[in-house]
matplotlib code that plots the C-alpha trace (Angstrom):
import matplotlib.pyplot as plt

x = [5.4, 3.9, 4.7, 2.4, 4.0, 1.3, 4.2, 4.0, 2.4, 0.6, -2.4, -3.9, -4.6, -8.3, -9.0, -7.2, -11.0, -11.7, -8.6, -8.8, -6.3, -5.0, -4.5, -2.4, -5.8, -7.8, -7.8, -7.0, -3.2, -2.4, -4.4, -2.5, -5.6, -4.7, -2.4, -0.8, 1.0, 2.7, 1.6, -1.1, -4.6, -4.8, -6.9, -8.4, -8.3, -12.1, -13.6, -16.5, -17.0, -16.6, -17.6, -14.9, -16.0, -14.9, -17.3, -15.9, -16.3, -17.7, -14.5, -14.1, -11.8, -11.9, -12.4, -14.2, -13.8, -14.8, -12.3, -9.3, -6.1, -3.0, -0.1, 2.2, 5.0, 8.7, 7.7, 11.6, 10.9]
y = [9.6, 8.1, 9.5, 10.0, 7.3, 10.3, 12.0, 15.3, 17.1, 20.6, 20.3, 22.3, 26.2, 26.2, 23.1, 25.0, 26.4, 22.6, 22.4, 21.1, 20.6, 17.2, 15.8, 12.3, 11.1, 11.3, 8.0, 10.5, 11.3, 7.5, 7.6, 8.0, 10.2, 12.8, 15.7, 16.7, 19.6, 19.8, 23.1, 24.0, 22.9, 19.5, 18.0, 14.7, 13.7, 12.4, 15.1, 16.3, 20.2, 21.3, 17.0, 14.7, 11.3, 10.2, 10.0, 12.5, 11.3, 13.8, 15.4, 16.0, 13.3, 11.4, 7.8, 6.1, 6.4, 4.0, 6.0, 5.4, 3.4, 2.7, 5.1, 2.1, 0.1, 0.6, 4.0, 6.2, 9.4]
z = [31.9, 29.0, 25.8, 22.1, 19.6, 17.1, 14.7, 15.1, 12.2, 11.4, 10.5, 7.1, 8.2, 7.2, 9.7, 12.4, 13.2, 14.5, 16.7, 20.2, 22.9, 23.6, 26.9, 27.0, 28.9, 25.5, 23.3, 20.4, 21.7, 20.7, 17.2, 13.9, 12.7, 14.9, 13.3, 17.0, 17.5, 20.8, 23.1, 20.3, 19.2, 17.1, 14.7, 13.8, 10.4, 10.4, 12.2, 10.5, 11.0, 15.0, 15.9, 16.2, 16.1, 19.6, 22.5, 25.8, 29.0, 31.5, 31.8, 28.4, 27.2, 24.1, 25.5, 22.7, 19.1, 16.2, 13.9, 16.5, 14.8, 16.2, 14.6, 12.5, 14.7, 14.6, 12.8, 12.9, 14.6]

ax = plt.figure().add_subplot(projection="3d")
ax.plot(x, y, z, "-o")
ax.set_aspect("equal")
plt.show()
């Protein structure tokens, strides 16, 4: 089982409205823009209204994104 090096984080209340779940198949589990929350909805930090700015496959996963970065190495959990 692979496992999101993303730090777990809440994001702000009033962006909770553009909250979507993550799947460990979207790109945007393994982003460090992503404030995650574990069994609730998450938020990217560059989404812009109800769009995020990842492209979703036909399943609905996030596979491309031009805003995607790598969380930080050797980051202590």
């Amino acid at each position: 089982m692979n496992v999101s090096p993303v730090s777990f984080r809440s994001p702000p209340a009033e962006l909770l409205i553009y909250a979507r779940t993550i799947s460990d198949d979207d790109l945007c589990a393994w982003c460090c823009h992503l404030w995650y929350q574990p069994g609730e909805e998450s938020v990217c930090e560059h989404h812009a209204g109800p769009h995020w700015p990842g492209t979703q496959d036909e399943d609905g996963y996030i596979q491309r994104c031009n805003a995607w970065s790598p969380p930080p190495e050797n980051v202590a959990p």
